[in-house]
C-alpha positions as CSV (number, residue, x, y, z in Angstrom):
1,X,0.0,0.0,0.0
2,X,2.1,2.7,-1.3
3,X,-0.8,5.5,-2.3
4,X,-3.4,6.7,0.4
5,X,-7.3,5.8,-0.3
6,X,-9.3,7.2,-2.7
7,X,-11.2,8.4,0.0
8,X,-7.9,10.8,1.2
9,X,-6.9,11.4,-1.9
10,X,-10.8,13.2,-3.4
11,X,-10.8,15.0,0.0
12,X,-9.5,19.2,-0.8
13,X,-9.2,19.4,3.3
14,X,-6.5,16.2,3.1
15,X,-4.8,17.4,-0.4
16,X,-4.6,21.5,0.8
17,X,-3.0,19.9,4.2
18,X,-0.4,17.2,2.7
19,X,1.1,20.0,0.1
20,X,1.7,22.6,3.1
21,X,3.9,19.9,4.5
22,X,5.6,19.6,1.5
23,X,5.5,23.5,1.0
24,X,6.7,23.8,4.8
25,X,9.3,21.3,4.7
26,X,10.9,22.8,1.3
27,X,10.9,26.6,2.5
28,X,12.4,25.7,5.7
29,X,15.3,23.7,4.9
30,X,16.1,26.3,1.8
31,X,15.8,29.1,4.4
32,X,17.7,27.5,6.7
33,X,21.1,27.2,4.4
34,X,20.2,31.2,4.7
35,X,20.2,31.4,8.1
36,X,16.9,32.7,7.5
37,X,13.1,31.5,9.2
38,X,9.9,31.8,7.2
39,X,8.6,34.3,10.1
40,X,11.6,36.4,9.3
41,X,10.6,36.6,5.4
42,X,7.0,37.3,6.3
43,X,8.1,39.9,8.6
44,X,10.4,41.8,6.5
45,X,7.3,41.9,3.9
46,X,4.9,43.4,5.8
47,X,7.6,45.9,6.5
48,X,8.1,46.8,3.1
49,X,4.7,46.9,1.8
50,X,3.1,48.2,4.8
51,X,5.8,50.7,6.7
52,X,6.7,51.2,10.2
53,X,4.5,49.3,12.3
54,X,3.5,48.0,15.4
55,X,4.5,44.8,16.5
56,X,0.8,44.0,17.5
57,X,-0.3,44.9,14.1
58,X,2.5,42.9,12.2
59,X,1.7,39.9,14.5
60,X,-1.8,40.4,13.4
61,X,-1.0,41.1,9.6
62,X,1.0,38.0,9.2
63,X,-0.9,35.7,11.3
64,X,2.3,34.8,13.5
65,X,1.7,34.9,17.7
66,X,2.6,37.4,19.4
67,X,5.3,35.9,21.3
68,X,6.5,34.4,18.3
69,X,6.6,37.5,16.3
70,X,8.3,39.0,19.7
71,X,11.3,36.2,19.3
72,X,11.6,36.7,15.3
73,X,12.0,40.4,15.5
74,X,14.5,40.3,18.3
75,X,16.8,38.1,15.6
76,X,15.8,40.5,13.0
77,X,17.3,43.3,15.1
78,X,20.4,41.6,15.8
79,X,20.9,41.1,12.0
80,X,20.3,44.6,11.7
81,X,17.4,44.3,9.5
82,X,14.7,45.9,11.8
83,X,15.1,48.4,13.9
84,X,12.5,48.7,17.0
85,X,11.8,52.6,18.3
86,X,9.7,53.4,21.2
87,X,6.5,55.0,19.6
88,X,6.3,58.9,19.6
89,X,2.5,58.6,20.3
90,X,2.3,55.8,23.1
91,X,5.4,55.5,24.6
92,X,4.2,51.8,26.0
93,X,4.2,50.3,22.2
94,X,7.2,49.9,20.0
95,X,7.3,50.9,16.3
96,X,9.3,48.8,14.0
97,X,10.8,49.3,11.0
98,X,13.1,47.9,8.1
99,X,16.6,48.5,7.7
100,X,18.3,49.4,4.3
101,X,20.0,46.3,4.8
102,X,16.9,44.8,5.5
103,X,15.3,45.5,2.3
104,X,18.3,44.0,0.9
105,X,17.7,41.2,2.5
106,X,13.7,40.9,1.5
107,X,15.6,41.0,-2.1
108,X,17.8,37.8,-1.7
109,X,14.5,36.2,0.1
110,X,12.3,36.8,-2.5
111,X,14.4,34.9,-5.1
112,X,14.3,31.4,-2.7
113,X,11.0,31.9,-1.9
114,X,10.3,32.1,-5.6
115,X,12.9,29.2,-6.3
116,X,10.8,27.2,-3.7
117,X,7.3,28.2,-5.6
118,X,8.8,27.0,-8.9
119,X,10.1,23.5,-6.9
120,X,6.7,23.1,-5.4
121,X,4.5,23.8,-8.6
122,X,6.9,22.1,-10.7
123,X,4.2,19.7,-12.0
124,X,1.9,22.3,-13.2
125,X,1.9,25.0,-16.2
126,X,2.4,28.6,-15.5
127,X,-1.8,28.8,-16.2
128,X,-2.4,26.0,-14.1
129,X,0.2,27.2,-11.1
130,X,-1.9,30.7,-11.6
131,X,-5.3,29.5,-11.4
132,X,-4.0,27.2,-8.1
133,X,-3.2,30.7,-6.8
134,X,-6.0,32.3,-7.2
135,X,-8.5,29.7,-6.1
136,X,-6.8,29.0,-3.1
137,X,-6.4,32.9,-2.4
138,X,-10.3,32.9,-2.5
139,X,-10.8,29.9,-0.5
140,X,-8.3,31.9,2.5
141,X,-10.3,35.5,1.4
142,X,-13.7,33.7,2.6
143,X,-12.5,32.2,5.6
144,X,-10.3,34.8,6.6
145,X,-13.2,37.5,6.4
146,X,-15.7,35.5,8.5
């Protein structure tokens, strides 16, 4: 018995759930050689696209906990690719915002991350890899809203 059950296999919950694993397990060990964390990529996004921000509302933006995001942007500081400021307006909340270097960085990540895309979409034609894309972005835009 080398192939799950038909059952598995016709089932979008058990599919959607066996190629994040695979998704998972490829993006991690490529970011590892990098010395670099998923959170961290996510992080430095937000950044970019979004500003300065709170660490609250980057937690919240790229659905990582709070403590979590707490621990990824302490090693984003030491790297130098964040910097955390106390906020002019509340001086209880920290604003945090990407380097130059850090930018840099977001550069050389967005290559692997694509590199890892490619990998994991390999069997499919560019159509196909951006129908996959969009489907599954409005499968996450339903649940996400409700």
């Amino acid at each position: 018995m080398d192939t799950p059950p038909g059952r598995l296999r016709g089932k979008p919950s058990w599919l959607i759930g066996k190629n994040a694993a695979v998704a998972h397990r490829l993006l991690v060990e490529t970011l590892a050689g990098m010395d670099a964390r998923g959170y961290h990529y996510a992080l430095l996004a937000a950044l970019d696209e979004f500003g300065p921000n709170s660490q609250a509302a980057l937690s919240y933006a790229c659905g990582i906990d709070r403590s979590d995001t707490v621990a990824m942007l302490n090693e984003l500081v030491e790297q130098g690719l964040v910097v955390r400021e106390p906020d002019p307006d509340d001086r209880r909340r920290n604003i945090i915002s990407i380097t130059p270097a850090g930018r840099r960085r977001l550069e050389q990540l967005d290559v692997v991350v694509a590199d890892v895309q490619a990998e994991l979409l390999a069997p499919l034609s560019p159509a196909e890899r951006e129908q996959l894309i969009a489907l599954l972005g409005r499968v996450f835009d339903h649940h996400h809203h409700l």
